[in-house]
N, C-alpha and C positions, 0 to 999 in steps of 0.2 A: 303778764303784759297788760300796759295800762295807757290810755288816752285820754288828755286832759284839753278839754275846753279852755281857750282866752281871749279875753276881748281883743278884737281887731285880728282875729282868724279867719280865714274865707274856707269854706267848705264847701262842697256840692250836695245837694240831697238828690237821693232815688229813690222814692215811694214805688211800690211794687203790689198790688191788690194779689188777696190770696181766696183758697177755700181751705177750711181745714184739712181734707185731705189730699191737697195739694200744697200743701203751705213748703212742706220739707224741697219736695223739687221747686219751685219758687226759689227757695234758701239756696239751693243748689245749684242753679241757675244764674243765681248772683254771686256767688262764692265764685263761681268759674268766669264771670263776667270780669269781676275785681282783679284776680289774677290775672288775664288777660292783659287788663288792662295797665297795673303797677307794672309788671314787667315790661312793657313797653317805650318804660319812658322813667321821668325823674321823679315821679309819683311815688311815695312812702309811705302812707297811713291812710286805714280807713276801718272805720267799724260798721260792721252790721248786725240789728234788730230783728228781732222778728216778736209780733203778736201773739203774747198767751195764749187770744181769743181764735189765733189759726188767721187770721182776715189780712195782716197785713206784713209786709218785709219792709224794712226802711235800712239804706245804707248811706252812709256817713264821708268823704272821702275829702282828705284836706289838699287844698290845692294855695298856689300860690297868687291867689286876686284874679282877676277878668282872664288873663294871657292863660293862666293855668287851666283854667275853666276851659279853654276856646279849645285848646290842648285834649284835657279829657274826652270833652263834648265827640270830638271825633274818631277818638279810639272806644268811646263806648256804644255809640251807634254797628260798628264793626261789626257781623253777623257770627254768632258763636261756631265753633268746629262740632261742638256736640252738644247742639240747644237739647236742653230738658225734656222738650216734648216738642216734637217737629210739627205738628198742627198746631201750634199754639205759640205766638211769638211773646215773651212774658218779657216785654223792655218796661221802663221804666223811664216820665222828662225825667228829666237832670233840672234842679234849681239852683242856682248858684246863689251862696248864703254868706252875709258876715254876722260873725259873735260880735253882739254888741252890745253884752254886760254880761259878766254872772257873778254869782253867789255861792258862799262854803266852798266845798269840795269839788269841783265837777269833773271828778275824774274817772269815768267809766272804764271797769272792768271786764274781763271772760270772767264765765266761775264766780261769780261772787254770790253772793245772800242777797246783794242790795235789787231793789224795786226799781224798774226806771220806768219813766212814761214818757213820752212822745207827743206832742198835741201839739196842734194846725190852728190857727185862727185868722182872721182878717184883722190887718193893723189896723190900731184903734178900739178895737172891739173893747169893752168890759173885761172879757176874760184874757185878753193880753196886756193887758195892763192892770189885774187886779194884785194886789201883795197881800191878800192873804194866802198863800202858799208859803210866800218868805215867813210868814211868822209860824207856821207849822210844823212843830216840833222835827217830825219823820224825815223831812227836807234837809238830806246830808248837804248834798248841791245843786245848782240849778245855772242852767245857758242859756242867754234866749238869744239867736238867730233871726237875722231879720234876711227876707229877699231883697236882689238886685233894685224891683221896685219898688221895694217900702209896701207895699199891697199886703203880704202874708208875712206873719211871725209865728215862729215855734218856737216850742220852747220844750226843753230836753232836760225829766228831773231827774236825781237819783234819790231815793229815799231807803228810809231803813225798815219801813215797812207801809204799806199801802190798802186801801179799803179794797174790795172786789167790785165794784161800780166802774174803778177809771180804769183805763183803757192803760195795762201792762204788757213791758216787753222784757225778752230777755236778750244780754248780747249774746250772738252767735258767733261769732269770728273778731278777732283785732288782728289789723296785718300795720304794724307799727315800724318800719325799717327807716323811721325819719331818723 
């Protein structure tokens, strides 16, 4: 099962802060979150990330523009039947995002070999709008997302191998029923 990145896609992001030994219930808590929530409604596809480093879970969830967004927005606030850890409410905002370019491949995998990274920046910054990544061999493919406000860009690689400095994810789940 496989999820492909394309320009003029609307997504929603869920960043979720981990500790390494809590990362897996984190993951767990969001898996159970997703299903909740796709089953509720016309919602099809979503992937989710999680942090090599144990620190962070980011999930993926494609929605149909603002309306779908407003939609999600509410069945994911919805309080879970068997949170993770009842002291500890592990939500995550919700940022509603459009693809608004990519490069190669960007087609993320479960199971695969390939490297992905994840990174946040403020639009405008230098490092969201630098191209050297695009000229870097390893760079199977590459998305970059922008927020509702234009404010923050992400940008979501896959690569065929990766240095140990950046900040590695692996996918954890695709629920693809689009």
């Amino acid at each position: 099962m496989a999820r492909t990145l394309v320009a003029n896609t609307w997504v929603a992001l869920a960043e979720f802060a981990a500790k390494p030994d809590r990362q897996s219930a984190v993951v767990a808590g969001a898996e159970a979150r997703i299903d909740r929530v796709l089953a509720a409604g016309p919602l099809g596809s979503a992937t989710l990330l999680a942090s090599r480093d144990g620190l962070r879970v980011v999930a993926i969830v494609w929605v149909d523009g603002p309306e779908g967004f407003a939609a999600l927005g509410e069945r994911w606030g919805e309080p879970d039947v068997h949170p993770a850890r009842a002291d500890k409410d592990e939500t995550a905002r919700l940022t509603l995002c459009r693809c608004v370019s990519t490069s190669g491949d960007p087609t993320f995998a479960a199971r695969t070999a390939d490297m992905i990274t994840f990174d946040a920046f403020e639009t405008g910054s230098k490092a969201a709008v630098d191209g050297a990544a695009l000229a870097d061999r390893t760079v199977l493919g590459m998305a970059l997302l922008r927020d509702e406000s234009s404010a923050n860009t992400y940008i979501l690689t896959r690569r065929s191998r990766i240095d140990r400095s950046a900040r590695r994810y692996q996918i954890v789940r695709i629920w693809d029923h689009a």
